[in-house]
N, C-alpha and C positions, 0 to 999 in steps of 0.2 A: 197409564201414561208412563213408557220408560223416561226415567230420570237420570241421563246422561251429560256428563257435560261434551259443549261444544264448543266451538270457537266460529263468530262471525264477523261481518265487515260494518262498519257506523263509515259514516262520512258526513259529517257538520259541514253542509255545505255553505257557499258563499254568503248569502242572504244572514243566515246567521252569525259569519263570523263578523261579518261589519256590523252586525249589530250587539258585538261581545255577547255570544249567547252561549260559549262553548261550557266554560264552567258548570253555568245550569242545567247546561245538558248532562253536561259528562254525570253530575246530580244524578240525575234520575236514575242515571244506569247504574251508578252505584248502589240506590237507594232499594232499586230493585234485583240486588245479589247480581249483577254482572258485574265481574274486574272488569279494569282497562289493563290486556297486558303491556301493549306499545301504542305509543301516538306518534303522530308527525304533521307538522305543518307543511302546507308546499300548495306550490301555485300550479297548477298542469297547462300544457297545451293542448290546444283544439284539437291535436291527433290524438292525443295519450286519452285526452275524451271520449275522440272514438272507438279507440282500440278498446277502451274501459266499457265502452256500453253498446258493443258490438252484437249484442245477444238484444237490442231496439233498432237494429239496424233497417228491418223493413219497416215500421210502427213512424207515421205521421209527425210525433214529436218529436223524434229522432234529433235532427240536428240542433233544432232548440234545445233539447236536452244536453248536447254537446259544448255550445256555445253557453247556457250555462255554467255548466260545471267550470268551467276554463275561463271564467269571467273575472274568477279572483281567489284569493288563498281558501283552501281548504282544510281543514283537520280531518286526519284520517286515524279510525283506533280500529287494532283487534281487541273486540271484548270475550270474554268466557263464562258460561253460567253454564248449569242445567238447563237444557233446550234451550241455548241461548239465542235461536235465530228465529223461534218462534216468537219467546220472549221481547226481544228487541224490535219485532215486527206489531205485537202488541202493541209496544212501549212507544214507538214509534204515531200509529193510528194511521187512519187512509188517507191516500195520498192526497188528497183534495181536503185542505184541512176546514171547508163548510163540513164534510161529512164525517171528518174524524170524530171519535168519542172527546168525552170532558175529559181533561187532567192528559192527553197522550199529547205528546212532544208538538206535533203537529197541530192539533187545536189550539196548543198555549204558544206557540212562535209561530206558526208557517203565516207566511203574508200570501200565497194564491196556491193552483195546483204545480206551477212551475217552482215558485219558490218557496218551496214545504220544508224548506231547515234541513232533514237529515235523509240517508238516503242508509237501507241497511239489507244486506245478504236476502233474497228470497229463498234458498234451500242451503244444506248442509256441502252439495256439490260448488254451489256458487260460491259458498263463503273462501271456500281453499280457493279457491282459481281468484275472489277480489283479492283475500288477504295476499296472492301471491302477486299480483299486479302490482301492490305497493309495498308491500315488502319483503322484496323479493331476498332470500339468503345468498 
């Protein structure tokens, strides 16, 4: 396993932040060697939703997913580690948090498959192109 660092996208989504869970979270990421380089709070619109999750555009959930995300404030971080998108997608656990493992972000917060707490980078290409949607230079 090359041991590179990388940088990927987290996104604490809504469900969690009404339920103050960002701290906890941001926790684990720490706890498990990823910085947080930047964060940011912010509410998005139903479009910036979809622009954001335009790679589910034909997939069923699609709009649900959109009207999610845009439902209410979100924290957004670049975090960095070695393999961090691998890492965070670990850390994170499957998206259905019935089937998530014990101790992954998702088992211990997520309330359904829609509302699983955190949303984070699936490859090394995605993570440039989310972190560049939100923070853009």
């Amino acid at each position: 396993m090359n041991n590179k660092k990388e940088l990927t996208l987290s996104i604490i989504k809504p469900d969690a932040i009404e339920r103050n869970l960002s701290e906890k979270i941001k926790s684990i990421f720490l706890k498990n060697k990823l910085s947080i380089l930047e964060t940011k709070k912010l509410h998005i619109s139903k479009d910036e939703a979809s622009e954001f999750y335009k790679i589910h555009q034909s997939k069923p959930f699609y709009d649900q997913l959109c009207n999610y995300l845009s439902s209410g404030p979100i924290e957004v971080l670049i975090l960095e580690g070695e393999n961090a998108v691998l890492k965070n997608r670990e850390l994170m656990g499957a998206t259905d948090p019935k089937n998530a493992k014990e101790g992954t972000i998702r088992k211990l917060y997520g309330i359904s498959i829609d509302k699983n707490s955190v949303h984070g980078s699936d490859s090394v290409e995605n993570a440039k192109i989310e972190i560049n949607f939100f923070f853009k230079k």
